[in-house]
C-alpha positions in Angstrom: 36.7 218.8 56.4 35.2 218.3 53.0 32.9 221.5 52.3 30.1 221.2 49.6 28.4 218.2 48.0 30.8 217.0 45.3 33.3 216.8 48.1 31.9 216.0 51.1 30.8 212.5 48.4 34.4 212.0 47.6 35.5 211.8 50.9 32.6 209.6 51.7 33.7 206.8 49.0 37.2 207.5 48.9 38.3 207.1 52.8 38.2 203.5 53.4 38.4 200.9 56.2 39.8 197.8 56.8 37.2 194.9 58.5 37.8 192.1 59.5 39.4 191.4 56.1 37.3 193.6 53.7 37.6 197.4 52.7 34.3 199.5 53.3 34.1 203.5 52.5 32.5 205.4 54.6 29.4 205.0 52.3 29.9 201.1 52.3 29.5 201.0 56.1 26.2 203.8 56.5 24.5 202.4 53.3 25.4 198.7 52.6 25.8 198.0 56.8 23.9 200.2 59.1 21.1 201.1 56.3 20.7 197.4 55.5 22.2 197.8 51.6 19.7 200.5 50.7 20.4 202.6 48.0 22.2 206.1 48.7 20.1 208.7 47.5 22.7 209.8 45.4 22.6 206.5 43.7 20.9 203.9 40.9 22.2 201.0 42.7 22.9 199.1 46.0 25.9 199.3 47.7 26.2 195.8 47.7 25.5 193.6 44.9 23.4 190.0 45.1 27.5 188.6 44.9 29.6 190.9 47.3 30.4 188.9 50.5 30.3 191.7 52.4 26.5 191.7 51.8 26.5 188.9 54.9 27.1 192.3 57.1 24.5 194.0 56.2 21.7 195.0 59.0 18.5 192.6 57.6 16.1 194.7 59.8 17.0 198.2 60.2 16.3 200.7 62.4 15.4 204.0 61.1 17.0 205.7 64.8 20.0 205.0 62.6 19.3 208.2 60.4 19.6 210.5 63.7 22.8 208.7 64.7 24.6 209.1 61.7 27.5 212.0 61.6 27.6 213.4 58.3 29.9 216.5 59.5 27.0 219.0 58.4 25.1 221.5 60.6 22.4 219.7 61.6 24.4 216.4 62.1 24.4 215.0 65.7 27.7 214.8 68.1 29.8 212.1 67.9 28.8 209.5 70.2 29.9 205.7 71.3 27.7 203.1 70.9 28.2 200.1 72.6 25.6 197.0 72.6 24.9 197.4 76.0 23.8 201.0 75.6 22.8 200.8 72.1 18.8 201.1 72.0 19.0 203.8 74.9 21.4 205.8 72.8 19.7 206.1 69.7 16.7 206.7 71.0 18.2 209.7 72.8 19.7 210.5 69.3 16.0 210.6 67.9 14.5 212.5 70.6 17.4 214.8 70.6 17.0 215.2 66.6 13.4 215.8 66.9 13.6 218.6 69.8 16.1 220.8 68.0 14.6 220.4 64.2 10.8 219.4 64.8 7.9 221.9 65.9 4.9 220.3 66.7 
């Protein structure tokens, strides 16, 4: 596995999928799908520009239980999990309250 920033950002934009037609990176499907084309915070810019038809898969209302669903392969990433729509809103809200028991004090 990639260790350290510079990287653990290659890997990220370099390893690439195939969907239904269209390549996304790893960054392509966390930022400009599941994070509704919101900036990285490594970045100036969108994932997606106004012109990319990929754009059309982008989450329009987003779910900020993404962020504790995410695996990023660091420490304080969670497990790999499925998600399925049938189980989807029960498992990332597990995610969250999973997150929040092991990195929150209250």
């Amino acid at each position: 596995p990639p260790r350290g920033p510079p990287p653990r950002h290659n890997f990220y934009n370099h390893t690439c999928y195939n969907v239904g037609g269209f390549t996304y990176s790893l960054n392509d499907v966390e930022h400009g799908v599941l994070r509704g084309n919101q900036k990285p915070h490594t970045s100036y810019r969108r994932v997606f520009h106004g012109s990319d038809p990929r754009l059309h898969n982008a989450v329009v209302v987003w779910d900020p239980r993404i962020h504790f669903a995410l695996v990023a392969g660091t420490r304080t990433c969670p497990g790999l999990q499925v998600y399925t729509p049938s189980t989807l809103e029960e498992r990332l809200t597990s995610a969250t309250k999973d997150y929040c028991s092991r990195h929150v004090q209250v």
